[in-house]
C-alpha positions in Angstrom: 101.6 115.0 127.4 104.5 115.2 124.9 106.1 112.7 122.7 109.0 112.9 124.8 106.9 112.3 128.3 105.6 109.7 126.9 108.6 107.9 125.7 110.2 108.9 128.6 107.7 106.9 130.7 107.6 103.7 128.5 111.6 103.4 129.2 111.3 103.9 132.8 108.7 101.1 133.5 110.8 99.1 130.5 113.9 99.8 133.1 111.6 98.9 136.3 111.1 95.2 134.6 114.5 94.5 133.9 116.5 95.9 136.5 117.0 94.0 139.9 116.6 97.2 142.1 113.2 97.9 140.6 110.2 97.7 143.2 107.3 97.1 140.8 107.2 93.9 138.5 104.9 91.4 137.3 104.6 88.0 140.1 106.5 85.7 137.8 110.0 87.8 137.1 109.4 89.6 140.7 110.0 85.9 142.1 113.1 85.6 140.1 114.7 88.6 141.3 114.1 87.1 144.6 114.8 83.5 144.5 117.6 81.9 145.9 116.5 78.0 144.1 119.5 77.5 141.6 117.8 74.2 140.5 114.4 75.8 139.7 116.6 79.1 137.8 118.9 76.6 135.9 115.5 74.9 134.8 113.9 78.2 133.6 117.4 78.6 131.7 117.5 75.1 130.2 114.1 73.9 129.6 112.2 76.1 127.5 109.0 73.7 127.5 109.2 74.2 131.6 109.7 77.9 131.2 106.6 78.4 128.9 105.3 76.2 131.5 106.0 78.5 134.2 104.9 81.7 131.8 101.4 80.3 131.1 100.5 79.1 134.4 101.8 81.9 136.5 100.8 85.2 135.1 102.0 87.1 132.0 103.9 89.5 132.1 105.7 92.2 129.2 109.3 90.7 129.9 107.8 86.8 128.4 109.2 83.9 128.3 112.5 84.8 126.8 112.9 87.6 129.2 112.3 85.3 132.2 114.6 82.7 131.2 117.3 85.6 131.2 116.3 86.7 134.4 117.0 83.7 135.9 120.6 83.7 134.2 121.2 86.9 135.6 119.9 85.6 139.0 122.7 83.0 139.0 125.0 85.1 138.4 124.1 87.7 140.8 123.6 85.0 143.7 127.5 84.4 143.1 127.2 81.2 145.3 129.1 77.6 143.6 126.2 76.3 143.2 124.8 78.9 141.0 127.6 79.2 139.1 128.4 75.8 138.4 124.5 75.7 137.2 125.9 78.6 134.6 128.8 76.8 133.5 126.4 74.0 132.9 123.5 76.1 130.8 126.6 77.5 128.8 127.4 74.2 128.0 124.1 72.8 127.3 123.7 75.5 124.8 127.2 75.2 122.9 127.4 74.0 119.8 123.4 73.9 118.9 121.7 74.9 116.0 121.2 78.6 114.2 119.1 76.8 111.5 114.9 78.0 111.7 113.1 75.2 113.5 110.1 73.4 111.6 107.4 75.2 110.2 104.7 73.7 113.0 101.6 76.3 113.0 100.7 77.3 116.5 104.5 77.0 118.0 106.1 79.7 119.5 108.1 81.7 117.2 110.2 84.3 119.5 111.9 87.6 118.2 115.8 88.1 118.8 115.0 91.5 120.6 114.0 91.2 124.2 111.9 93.9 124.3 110.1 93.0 120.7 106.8 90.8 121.3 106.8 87.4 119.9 104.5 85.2 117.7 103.8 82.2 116.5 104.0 80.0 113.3 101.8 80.7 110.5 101.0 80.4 107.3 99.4 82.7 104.4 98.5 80.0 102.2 98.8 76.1 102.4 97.6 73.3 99.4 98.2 69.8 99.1 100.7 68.3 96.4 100.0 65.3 94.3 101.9 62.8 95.8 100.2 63.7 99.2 102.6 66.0 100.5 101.2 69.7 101.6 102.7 72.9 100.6 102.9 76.4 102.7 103.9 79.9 101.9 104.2 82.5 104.3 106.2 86.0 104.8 108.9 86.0 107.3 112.0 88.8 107.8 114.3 86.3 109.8 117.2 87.3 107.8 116.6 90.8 107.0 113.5 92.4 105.6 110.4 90.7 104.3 111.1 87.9 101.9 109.0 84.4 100.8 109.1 81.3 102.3 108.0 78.2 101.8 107.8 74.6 103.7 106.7 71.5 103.1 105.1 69.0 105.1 105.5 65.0 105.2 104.4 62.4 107.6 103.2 64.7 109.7 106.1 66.7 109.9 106.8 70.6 108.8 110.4 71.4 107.2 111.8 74.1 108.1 110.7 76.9 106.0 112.9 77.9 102.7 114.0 80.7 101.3 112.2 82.0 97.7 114.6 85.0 96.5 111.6 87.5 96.0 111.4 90.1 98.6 107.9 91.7 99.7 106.8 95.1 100.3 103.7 96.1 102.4 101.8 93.4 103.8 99.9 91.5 100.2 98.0 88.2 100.8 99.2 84.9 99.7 97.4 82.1 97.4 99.4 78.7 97.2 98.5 76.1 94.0 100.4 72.8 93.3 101.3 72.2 89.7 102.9 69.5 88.2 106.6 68.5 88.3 106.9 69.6 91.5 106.1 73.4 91.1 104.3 75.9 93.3 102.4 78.7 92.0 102.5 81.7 94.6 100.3 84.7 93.8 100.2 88.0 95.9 96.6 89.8 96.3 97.2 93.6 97.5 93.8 95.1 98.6 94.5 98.8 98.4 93.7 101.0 101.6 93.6 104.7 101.9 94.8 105.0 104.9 97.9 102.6 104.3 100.2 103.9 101.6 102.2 100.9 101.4 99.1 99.3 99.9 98.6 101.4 97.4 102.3 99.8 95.6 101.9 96.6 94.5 104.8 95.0 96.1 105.9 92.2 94.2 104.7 89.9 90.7 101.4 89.4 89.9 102.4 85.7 90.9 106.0 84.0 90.8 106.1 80.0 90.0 108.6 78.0 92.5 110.6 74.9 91.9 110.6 72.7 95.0 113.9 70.9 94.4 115.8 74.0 93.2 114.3 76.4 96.8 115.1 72.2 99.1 118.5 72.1 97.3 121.5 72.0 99.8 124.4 71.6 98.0 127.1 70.8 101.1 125.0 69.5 103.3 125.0 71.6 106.0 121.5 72.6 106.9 121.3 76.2 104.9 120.1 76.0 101.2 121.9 77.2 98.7 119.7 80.1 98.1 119.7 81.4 101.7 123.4 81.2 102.0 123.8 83.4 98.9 121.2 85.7 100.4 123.3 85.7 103.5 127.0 85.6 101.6 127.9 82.0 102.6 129.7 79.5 100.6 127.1 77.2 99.6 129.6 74.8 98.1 131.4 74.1 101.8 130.0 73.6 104.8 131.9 75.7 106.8 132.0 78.9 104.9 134.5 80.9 107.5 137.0 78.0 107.7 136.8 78.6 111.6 136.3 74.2 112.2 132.1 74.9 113.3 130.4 74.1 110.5 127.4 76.4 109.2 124.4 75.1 110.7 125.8 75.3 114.2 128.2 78.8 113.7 126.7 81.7 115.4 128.9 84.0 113.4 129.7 81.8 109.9 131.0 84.2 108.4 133.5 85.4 111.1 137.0 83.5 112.3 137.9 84.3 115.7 141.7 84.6 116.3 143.4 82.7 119.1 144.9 86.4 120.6 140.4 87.1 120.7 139.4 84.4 122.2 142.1 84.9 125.3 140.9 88.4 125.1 139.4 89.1 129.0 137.5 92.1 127.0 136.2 89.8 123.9 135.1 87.1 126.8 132.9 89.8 128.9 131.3 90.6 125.7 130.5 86.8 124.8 128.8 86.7 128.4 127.2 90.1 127.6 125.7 89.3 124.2 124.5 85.4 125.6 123.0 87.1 128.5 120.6 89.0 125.9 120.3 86.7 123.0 121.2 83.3 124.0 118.3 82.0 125.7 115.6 84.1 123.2 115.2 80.6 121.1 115.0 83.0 118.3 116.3 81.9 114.8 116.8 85.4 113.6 119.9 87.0 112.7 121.3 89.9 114.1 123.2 92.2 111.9 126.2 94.5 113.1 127.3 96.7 111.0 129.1 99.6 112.9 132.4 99.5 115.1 131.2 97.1 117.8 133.9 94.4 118.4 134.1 91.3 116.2 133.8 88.1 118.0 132.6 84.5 118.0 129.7 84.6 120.0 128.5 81.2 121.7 125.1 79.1 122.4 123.1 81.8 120.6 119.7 80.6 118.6 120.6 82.3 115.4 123.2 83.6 113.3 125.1 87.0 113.3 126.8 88.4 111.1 128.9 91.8 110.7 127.6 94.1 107.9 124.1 95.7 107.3 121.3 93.2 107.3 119.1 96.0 104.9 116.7 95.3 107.7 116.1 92.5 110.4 117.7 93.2 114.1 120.9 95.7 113.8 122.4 95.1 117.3 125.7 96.9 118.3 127.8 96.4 122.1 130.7 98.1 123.4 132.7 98.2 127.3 131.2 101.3 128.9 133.5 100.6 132.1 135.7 98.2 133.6 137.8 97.6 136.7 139.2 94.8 138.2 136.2 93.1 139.6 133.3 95.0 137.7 132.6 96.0 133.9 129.3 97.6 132.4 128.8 96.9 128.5 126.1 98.9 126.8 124.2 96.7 124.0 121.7 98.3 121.5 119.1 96.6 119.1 117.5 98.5 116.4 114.4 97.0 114.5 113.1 100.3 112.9 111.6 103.5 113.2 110.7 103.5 117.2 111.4 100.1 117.6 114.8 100.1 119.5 116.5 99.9 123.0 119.4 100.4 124.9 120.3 98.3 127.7 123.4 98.5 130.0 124.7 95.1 131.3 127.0 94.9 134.5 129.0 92.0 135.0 131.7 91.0 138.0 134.5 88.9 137.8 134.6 86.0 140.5 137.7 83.5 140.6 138.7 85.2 137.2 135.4 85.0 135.2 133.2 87.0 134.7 129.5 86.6 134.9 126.3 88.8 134.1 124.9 89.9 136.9 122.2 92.4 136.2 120.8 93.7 132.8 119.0 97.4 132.9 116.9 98.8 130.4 118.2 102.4 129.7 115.8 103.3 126.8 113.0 102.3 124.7 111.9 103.9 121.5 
């Protein structure tokens, strides 16, 4: 079988998951296509505990738990009934206004990927010590905001922060080691154990070790969540809190470093793009950012888990959405993500207007890579 056969045939079972018309699908998302219970769908939507709930206890399946819960969003929507999309207006709202910022460090939670097709892991660490004044330390490897960088948290009372930037980006995939020195300092070293069949190995990707000032990596100058040396790493103004001057401060901007016009936001165009782009990254709970960089239209998206922002991310998610088609009553947007080499998909998202909105109401997998 070729490459091409083969490809061929992961995108058209991908396609079978996700679209409503498809006749073969795991029990769990198979019961959503179906179901006409708005309450139990606006649950799925708006209580992630219940949804991972629902996942655990009722069979797995290759769409998870972020893929389920915007299942049931599209379900909603398709079932077009007052109910359903009152329950919509009220999981929108729900999910206004919340928080980009990473969630605590807590090893064993759930730590989803933006990309719906991407599979999802969970909270970590590489290395972990205990301070002197009875705090403990972790480092660990993450590429939330781009490609592979350092992090570090700290935990007190019981309770993990979230985890911190350390400028020092990583190449291949070195272990950690984690000591506590004096005056508050962290000593992270990187062990690279060279393998012949892994290239990458073979370059030592970073320092011998790098020595990390907790106070300087916690500091948050405005107050706003983000510390100072994340929002340089992501262009924000880390003297102000609301870096785009758009009235949403940082921590709760999905797109801080974009103001909407008022002439966008009445835009029927820029608002079936909102719906698109929540439909497929809103109810992911994942803190990454997505990065677009090409012509796709600037707007302020709403209720989504993580930042985005509009120039190359030199890594991380690279997402991209355009209007395919659009009459009156129906409109098809085509959204891409791109995480690498052969990690990428295409989906095309219809939506139909109903008393003057418009609402998602199926999303189909076109291609996989």
């Amino acid at each position: 079988m070729t490459i091409a056969m083969r490809m061929w045939m992961v995108a058209a079972v991908a396609a079978a998951l996700w679209n409503p018309q498809g006749s073969t699908r795991p029990l769990l998302l198979g019961e959503i296509h179906a179901s006409t219970d708005v309450v139990w769908l606006e649950r799925l939507c708006a209580d992630l505990p219940f949804a991972e709930a629902e996942y655990a206890a009722r069979g797995g399946n290759t769409a998870g738990v972020k893929g389920n819960r915007s299942a049931a969003y599209v379900r909603l929507g398709a079932l077009a009934s007052p109910e359903s999309l009152a329950a919509l207006v009220r999981i929108e709202s729900r999910m206004h206004g919340r928080s980009v910022l990473a969630p605590s460090a807590t090893p064993g939670a759930a730590l989803y990927h933006p990309a719906p097709h991407m599979g999802d892991s969970r909270w970590s660490f590489a290395a972990r010590t205990r301070l002197d004044d009875g705090r403990e330390a972790a480092a660990m490897i993450l590429n939330i905001y781009g490609p592979p960088y350092l992090y570090v948290a700290t935990r007190t009372a019981g309770r993990w922060t979230r985890p911190h930037l350390v400028p020092v980006p990583v190449l291949g995939s070195p272990g950690l080691t984690l000591a506590g020195l004096r005056d508050d300092r962290l000593r992270i070293g990187f062990v690279v154990a060279p393998r012949r069949e892994d290239p990458m190995s073979l370059i030592q990707p970073t320092p011998e070790a790098v020595e990390v000032l907790l106070p300087e990596v916690q500091r948050d100058s405005d107050g706003d969540g983000w510390t100072d040396i994340t929002e340089r790493h992501l262009q924000l103004n880390w003297r102000h809190k609301d870096s785009d001057g758009d009235g949403i401060e940082d921590d709760r901007d999905p797109a801080p470093d974009y103001r909407e016009s008022a002439a966008d936001r009445a835009d029927e165009d820029v608002q079936i793009l909102k719906r698109s782009v929540f439909a497929m990254f809103g109810l992911t709970e994942a803190p990454g950012a997505l990065f677009v960089a090409d012509g796709s239209r600037r707007l302020q998206p709403d209720g989504l888990p993580g930042p985005v922002f509009y120039r190359e991310g030199n890594g991380g998610v690279r997402v991209t959405w355009k209007i395919e088609n659009k009459t009156s009553t129906e409109a098809t947007v085509e959204l891409t993500d791109f995480e690498g080499a052969l990690a990428a998909s295409g989906n095309e998202i219809t939506l139909r207007s109903v008393a003057g909105s418009w609402y998602v109401v199926a999303i189909r997998m076109k291609w996989i890579s």
